[in-house]
C-alpha positions as CSV (number, residue, x, y, z in Angstrom):
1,X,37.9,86.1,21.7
2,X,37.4,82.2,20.6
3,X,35.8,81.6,17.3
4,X,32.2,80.4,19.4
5,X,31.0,83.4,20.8
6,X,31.7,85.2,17.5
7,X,29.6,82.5,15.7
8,X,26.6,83.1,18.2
9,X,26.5,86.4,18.0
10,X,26.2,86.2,14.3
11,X,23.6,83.8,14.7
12,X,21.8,86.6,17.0
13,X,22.9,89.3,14.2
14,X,20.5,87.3,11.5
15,X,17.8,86.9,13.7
16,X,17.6,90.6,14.5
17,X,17.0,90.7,10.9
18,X,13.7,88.6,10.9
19,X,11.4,91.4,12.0
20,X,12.2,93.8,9.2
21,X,11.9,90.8,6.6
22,X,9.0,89.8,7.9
23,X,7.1,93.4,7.7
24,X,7.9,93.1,3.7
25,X,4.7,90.7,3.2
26,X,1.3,91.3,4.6
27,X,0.6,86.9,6.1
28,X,-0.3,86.4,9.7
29,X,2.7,86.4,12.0
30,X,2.3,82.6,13.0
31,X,2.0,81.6,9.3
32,X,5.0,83.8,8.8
33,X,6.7,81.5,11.7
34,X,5.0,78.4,10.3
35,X,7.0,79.2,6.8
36,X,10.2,80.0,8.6
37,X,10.2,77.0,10.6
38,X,9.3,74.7,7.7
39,X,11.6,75.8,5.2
40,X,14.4,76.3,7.7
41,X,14.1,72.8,9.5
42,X,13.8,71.2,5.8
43,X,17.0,72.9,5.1
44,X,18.8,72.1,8.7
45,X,17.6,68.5,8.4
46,X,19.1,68.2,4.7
47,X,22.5,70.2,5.3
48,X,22.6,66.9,8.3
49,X,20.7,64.2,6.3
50,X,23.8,61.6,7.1
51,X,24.1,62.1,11.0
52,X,20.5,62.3,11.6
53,X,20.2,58.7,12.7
54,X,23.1,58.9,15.1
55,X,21.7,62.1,16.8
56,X,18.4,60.8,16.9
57,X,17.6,60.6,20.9
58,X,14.5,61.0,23.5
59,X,15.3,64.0,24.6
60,X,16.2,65.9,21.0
61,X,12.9,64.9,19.7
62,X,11.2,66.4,22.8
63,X,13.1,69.5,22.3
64,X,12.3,69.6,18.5
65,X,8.6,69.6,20.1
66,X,10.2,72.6,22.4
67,X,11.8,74.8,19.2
68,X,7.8,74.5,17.6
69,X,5.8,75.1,21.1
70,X,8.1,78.3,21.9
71,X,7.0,80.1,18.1
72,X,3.6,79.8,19.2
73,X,3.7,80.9,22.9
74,X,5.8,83.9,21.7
75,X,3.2,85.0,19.4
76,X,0.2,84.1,22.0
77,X,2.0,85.9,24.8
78,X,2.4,89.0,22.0
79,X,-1.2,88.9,21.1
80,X,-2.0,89.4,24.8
81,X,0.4,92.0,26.0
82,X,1.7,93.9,23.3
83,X,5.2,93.6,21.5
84,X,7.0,95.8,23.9
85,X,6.2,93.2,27.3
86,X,5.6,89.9,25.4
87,X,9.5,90.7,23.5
88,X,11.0,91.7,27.2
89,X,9.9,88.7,29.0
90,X,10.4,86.1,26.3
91,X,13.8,86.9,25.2
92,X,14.7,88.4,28.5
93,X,13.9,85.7,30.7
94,X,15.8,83.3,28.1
95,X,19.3,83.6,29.4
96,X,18.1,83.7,33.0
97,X,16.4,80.3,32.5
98,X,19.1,79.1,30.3
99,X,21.5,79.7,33.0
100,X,19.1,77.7,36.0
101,X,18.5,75.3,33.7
102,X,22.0,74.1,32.7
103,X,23.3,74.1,36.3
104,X,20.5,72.1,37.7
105,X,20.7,69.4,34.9
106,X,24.7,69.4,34.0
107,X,26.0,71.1,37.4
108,X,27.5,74.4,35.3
109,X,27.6,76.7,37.7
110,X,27.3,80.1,35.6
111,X,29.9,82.6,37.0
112,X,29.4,85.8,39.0
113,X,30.9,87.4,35.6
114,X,28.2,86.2,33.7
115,X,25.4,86.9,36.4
116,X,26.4,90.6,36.5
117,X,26.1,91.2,32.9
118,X,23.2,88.7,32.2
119,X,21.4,91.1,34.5
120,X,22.6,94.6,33.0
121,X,22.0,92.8,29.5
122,X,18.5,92.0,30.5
123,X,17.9,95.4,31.7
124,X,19.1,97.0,28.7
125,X,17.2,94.8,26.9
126,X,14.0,96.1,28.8
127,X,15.3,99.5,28.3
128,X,15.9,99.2,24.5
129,X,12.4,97.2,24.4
130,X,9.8,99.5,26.4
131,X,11.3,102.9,25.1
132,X,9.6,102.0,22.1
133,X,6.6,103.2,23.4
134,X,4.6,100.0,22.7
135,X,1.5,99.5,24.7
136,X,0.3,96.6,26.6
137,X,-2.7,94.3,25.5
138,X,-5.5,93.2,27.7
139,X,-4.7,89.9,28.7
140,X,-1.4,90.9,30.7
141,X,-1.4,88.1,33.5
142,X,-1.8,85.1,30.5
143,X,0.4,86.8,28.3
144,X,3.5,87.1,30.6
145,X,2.6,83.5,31.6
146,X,3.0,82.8,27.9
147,X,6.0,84.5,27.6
148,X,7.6,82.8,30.6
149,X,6.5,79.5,29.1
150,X,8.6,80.5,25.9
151,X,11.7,81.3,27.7
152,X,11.7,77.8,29.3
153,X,10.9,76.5,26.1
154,X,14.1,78.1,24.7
155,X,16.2,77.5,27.5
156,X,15.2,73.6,27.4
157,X,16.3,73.4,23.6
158,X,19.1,75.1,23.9
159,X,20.8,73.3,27.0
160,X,19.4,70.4,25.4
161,X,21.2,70.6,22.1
162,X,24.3,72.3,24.0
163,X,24.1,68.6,26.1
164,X,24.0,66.6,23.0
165,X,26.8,68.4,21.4
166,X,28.9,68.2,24.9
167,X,28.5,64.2,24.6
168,X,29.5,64.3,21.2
169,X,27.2,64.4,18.7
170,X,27.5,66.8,15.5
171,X,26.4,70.4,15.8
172,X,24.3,70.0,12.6
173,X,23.0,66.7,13.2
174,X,21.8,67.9,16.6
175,X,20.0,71.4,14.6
176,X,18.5,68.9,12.1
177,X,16.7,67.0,14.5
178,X,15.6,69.5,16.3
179,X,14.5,71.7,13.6
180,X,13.6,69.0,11.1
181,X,11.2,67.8,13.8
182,X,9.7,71.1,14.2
183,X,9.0,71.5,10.5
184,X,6.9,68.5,11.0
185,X,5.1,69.5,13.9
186,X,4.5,72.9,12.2
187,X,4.0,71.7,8.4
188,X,0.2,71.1,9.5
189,X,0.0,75.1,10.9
190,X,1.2,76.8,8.0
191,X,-1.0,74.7,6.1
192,X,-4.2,75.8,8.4
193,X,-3.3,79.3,8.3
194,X,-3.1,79.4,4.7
195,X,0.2,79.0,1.7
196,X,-1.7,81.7,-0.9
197,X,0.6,84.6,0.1
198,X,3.8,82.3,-0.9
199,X,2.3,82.6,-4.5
200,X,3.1,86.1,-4.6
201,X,7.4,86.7,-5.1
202,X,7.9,89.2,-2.0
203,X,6.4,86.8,0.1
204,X,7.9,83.6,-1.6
205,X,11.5,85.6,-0.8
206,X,10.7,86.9,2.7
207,X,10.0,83.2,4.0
208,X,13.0,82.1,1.7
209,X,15.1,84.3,3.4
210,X,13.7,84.0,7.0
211,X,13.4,80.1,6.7
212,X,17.4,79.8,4.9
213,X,19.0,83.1,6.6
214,X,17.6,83.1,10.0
215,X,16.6,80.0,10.7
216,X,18.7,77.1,9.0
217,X,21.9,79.8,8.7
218,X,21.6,80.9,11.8
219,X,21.2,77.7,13.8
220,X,24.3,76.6,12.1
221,X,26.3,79.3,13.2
222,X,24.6,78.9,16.9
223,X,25.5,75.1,16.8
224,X,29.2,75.5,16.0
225,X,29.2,78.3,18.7
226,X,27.9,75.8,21.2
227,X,31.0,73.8,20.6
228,X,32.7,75.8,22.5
229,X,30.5,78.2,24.3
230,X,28.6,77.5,27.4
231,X,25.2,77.6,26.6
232,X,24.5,79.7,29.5
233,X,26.9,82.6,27.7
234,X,25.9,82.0,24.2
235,X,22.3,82.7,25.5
236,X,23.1,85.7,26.6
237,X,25.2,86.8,23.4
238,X,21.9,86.2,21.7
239,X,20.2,89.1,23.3
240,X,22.0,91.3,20.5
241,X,18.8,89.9,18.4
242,X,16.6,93.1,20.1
243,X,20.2,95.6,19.7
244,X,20.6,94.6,15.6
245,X,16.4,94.4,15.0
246,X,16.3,98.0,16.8
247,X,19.1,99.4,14.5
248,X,17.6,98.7,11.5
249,X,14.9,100.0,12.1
250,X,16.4,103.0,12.8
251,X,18.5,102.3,9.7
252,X,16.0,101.0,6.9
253,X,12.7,101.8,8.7
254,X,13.5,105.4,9.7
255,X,12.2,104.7,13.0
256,X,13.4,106.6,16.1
257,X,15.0,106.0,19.3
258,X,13.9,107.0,22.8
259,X,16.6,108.5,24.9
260,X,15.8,105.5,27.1
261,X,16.2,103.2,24.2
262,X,19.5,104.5,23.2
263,X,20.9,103.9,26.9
264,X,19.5,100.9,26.9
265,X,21.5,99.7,23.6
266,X,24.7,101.2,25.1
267,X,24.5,98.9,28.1
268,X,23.2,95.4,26.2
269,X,26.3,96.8,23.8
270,X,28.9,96.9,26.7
271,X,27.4,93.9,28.5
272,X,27.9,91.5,25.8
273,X,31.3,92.0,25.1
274,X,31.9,91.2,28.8
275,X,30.0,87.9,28.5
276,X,32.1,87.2,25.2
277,X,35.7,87.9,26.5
278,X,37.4,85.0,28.2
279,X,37.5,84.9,32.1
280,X,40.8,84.6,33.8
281,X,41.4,82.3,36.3
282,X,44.3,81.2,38.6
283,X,46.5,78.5,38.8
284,X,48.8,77.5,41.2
285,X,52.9,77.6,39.7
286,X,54.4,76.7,42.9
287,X,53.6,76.3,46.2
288,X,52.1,79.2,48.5
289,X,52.2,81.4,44.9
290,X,49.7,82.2,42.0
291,X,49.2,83.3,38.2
292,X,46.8,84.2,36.4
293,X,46.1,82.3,33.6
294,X,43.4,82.5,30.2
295,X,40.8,79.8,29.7
């Protein structure tokens, strides 16, 4: 297995962890967001301060405009329709729409590999997701809208920066535009919603770590992985976010799985390790012969 899948799914493994940090302070969700965006695209946008002018393009700073947009329709679609339906349809409908996406605008054609376990990933995700027994909001029709807004939010940042990085630019220069530029755009949110619980030290750590861990961290690790790993694939890696968030709460929560929940971890489990192992292809070795050969 290359070293780029490997450094997506650890990207996806800190993420997981965001949801139990973020349950160690009592702020609003989107100030919680604002915070992690601020501090993480500060950090990103210093770790790259020298190749910020050279990545700086048109369409990274309308993405950076994507990675803010997508933090508040996930927590708009949530508000509507629960965790449980808001979680499955944003982060399911991510890899989908990351897939469409790049072969429309770059002609990557994702493979019937990666169809077939994009699909059983997504359905474990669902299963993993909606045996946790969460209920639905109200506002169900607005709130999957929402939540399909924010997967094409996702999937437009991330085959943007994967096309940025393609034509050569530097994996952290492209994060610290893009996240950099979101901490601008959200700087002005976290300062509506209110800075007084940073004065207290659990929250001042919990946005520490969710701004440096699982934001500027993570996108590093997610930007070298795109080096190397279609974005199509490296979006679906990322759905072991809902496998490592749902094990630690099992873990440090002492929450408990559904049998449905526990199948559905099994087969996001098995499905990403086939979207992570190199496809075989042929070649032709002489004439009117073939062998197989690794990527």
């Amino acid at each position: 297995m290359k070293n780029g899948p490997l450094s997506v799914v650890a990207a996806a493994v800190l993420w997981g962890t965001a949801g139990t940090a973020g349950l160690l302070v009592s702020a609003d969700s989107v100030a919680l967001a604002a915070a992690r965006l601020v501090i993480g695209g500060a950090a990103l946008a210093l770790l790259a301060r020298s190749g910020l002018r050279t990545a700086l393009r048109p369409g990274l700073l309308l993405a950076a405009v994507a990675v803010a947009a997508y933090q508040l329709c996930f927590f708009a679609a949530v508000a509507r329709t629960g965790v449980a339906i808001g979680t499955v349809v944003a982060i399911g409908s991510g890899p989908v729409l990351t897939g469409l996406l790049s072969w429309a605008l770059h002609r990557h054609r994702p493979s019937p590999r990666w169809a077939a376990a994009t699909a059983a990933a997504v359905a474990g995700c669902v299963a993993l997701i909606v045996g946790g027994g969460a209920e639905a909001g109200g506002q169900v029709v607005s709130g999957v809208l929402l939540a399909l807004l924010g997967g094409l939010l996702y999937a437009f940042y991330a085959v943007s920066a994967a096309g940025a990085i393609g034509a050569g630019a530097e994996s952290n220069a492209v994060m610290g535009v893009l996240f950099g530029g979101a901490a601008v755009i959200m700087l002005p949110v976290l300062l509506w919603q209110g800075v007084g619980w940073l004065g207290e030290p659990r929250g001042l750590l919990a946005a520490l770590y969710l701004g440096v861990g699982t934001t500027a961290l993570s996108y590093f690790l997610y930007g070298r992985g795109l080096r190397t790993t279609p974005v199509a694939t490296a979006a679906t890696l990322a759905l072991a976010e809902p496998a490592v968030a749902a094990l630690l709460g099992l873990v440090v929560l002492g929450e408990r799985l559904a049998p449905v929940s526990v199948a559905g971890l099994a087969l996001l489990a098995v499905s990403l390790v086939a979207v992570a192992l190199p496809e075989r292809r042929r070649v032709i070795v002489r004439e009117g012969s073939e062998a197989p050969a690794g990527r």
